[in-house]
N, C-alpha and C positions, 0 to 999 in steps of 0.2 A: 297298490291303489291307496291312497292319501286321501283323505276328507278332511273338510275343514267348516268349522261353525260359528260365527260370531256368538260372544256372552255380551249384549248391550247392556249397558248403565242402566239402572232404574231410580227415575225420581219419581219421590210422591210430589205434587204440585199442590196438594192438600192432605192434614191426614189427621181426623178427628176420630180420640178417643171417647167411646161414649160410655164405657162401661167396664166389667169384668164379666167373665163367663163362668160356669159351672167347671166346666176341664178348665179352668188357669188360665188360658187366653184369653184376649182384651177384644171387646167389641170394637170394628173400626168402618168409619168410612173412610175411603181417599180415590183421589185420581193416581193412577201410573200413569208416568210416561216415560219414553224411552230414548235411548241417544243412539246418535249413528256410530258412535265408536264402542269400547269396553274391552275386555276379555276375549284372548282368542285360542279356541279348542282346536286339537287335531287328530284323528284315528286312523290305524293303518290294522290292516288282518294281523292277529298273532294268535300263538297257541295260548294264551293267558291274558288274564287283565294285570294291565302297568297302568301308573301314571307317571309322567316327569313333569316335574313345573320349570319354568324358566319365564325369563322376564324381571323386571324393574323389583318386583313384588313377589318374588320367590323363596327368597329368606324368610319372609311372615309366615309361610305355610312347612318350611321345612323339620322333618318329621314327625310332622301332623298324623295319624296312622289313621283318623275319621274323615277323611276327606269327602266333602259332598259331591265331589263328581263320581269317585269310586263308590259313594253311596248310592249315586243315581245310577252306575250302572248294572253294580249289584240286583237292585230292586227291578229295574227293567227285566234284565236277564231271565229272574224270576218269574216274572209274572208274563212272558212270553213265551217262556219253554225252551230257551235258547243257552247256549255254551256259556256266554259272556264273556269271551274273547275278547280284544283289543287291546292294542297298544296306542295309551290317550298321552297326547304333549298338551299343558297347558301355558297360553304365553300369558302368565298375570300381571297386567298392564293397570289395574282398578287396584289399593289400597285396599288393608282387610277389613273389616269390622268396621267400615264406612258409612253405612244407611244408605249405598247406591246397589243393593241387592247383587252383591261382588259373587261369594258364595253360592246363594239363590240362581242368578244369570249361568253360573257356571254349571249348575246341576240340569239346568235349563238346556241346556247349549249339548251336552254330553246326553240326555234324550231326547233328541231332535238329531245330531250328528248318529248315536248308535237306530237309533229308528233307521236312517238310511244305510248306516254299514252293514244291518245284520238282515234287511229289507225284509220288518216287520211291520204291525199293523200300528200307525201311529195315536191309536185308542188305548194304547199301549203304556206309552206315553203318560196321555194325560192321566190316566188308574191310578199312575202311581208318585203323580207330581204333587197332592197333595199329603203324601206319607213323609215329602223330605221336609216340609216347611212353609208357612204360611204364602210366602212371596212365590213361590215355587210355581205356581198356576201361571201369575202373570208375567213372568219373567219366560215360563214355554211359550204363552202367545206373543209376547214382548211387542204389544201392542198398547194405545191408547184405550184404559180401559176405568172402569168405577169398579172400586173394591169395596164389598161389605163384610158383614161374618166378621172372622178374623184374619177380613183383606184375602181371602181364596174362592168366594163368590163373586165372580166378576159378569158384564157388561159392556162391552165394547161401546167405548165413547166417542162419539163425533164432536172435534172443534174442531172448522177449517184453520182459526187462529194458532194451534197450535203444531201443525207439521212445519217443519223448514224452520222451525225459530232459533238464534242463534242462541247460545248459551255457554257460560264459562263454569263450569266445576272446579271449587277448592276446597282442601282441605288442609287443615294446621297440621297435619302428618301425627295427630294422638287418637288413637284406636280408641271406641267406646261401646262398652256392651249394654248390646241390644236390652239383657236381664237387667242389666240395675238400672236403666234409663227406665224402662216400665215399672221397678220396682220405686222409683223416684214418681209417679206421677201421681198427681194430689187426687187423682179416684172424681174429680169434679166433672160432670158433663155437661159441657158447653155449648150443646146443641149439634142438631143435622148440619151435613155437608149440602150448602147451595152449589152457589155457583165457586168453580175452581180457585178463582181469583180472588172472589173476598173470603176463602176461607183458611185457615189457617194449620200450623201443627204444634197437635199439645205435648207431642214431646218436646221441643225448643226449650223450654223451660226447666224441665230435669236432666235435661242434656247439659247444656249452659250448668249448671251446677256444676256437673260433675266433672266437665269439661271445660272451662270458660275461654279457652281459648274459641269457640265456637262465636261467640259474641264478637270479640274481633273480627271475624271473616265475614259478618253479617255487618258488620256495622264498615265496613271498609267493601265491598261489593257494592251497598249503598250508597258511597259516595261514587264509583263509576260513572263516567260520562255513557248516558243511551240506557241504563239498567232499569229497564220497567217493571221489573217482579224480582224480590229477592224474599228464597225462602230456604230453611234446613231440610236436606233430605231425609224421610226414616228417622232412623233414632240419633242422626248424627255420627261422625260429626263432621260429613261433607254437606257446603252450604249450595247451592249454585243463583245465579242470575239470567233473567233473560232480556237479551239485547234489542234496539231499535232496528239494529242494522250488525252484520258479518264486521263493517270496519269500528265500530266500538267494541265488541265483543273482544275483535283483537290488541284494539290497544289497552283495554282491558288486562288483558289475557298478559300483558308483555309487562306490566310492573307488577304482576302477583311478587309478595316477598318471596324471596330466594329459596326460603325454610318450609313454604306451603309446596302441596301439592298442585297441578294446575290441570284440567283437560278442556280445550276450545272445541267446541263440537256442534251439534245441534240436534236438537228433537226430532226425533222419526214421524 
């Protein structure tokens, strides 16, 4: 018996830093949303817990020994009473250290998949999704949601505008950590998250530092013919755009330079 899980892409569509915490994390508002492609998980019965990775994006994680799936299912296991058996393939199809919750989605996907292979309670689940990491909550609902707290109090959001929208994801293929991009940001609060669309993200700018090829891929998305909204995902440094229509998106999608990463897709 085979199971199989999608790990969806997560974009913030907004994502205002308003402050510091007491524990070290950063006060945040933002919207999630989700793509219809990403990461894809698979579980079969075994006497032990494996992971194999495979895919485009396998080498970024190899001999990794903290793997956030094996972390996710460890923690499951635990907290249901159960063996923690399986044997997990990952196909990593999403870039690492991206800002489109590669990781996150994938821990996501591995409690949600072992919820059904080991057919427990999937309150389960959620107990211990926010033990892996902030994005962890909305990447198990991977749903359109508002993130407060440190982005793990969520809301389920309604914009009819936003299911079915096309969207092109790029990135300049340079990895950027999530810590020194927070550790880069000017501590300034800019105000509450309104509306999704005129709001903005304050990481763009410490990211862009440290990365600047991210300015590139914003400012060349921007000139796309159809591109209504272009913003950086998370901490960077995938940017994406959303389209008027499926046939800009694609032709879009068909002169990314050679050297970027590209995924055509659309919002769940």
């Amino acid at each position: 018996m085979r199971l199989s899980e999608p790990a969806p892409a997560k974009l913030n569509l907004a994502l205002h830093v308003r402050g510091k915490r007491c524990d070290g994390r950063h006060e945040l508002e933002t919207i999630f949303a989700f793509c219809t492609d990403g990461d894809l998980l698979h579980a079969e019965p075994a006497d032990s817990l494996s992971l194999e990775v495979t895919g485009p994006f396998a080498a970024a994680l190899a001999g990794e020994s903290d793997n956030l799936v094996t972390r996710a299912a460890e923690a499951l296991a635990a907290q249901a009473g159960v063996s923690g058996a399986a044997a997990l393939t990952l196909a990593k199809k999403l870039p690492v250290a991206s800002g489109i919750g590669g990781g996150s989605a994938d821990a996501a996907a591995a409690l949600r998949l072992l919820t059904r292979l080991w057919n427990i309670d999937p309150a389960h689940a959620s107990a211990v999704a926010r033990q892996l990491g902030a994005d962890v909550p909305a990447c198990l609902l991977s749903m359109t949601s508002r993130g407060s707290g440190a982005g793990d109090e969520l809301l389920l959001f309604e914009d009819p505008t936003i299911a079915n929208t096309p969207v092109l994801l790029v990135n300049p293929l340079v990895p950027v950590s999530t810590g020194a991009v927070f550790g880069q940001w000017d501590g300034v609060d800019r105000g509450p998250l309104g509306a999704w669309s005129e709001g903005r993200n304050d990481l763009e700018a410490p990211a862009r530092a440290i990365a600047p090829a991210i300015g590139e891929v914003l400012d060349w998305l921007k000139g796309r013919q159809g591109a209504s909204f272009v913003r950086m995902s998370g901490s960077g440094a995938t940017c994406f755009a959303l389209f008027e229509s499926e046939q800009d998106r694609d032709l879009a999608a068909e002169s990314v330079p050679p050297d970027w990463w590209r995924l055509a897709t659309f919002l769940r």
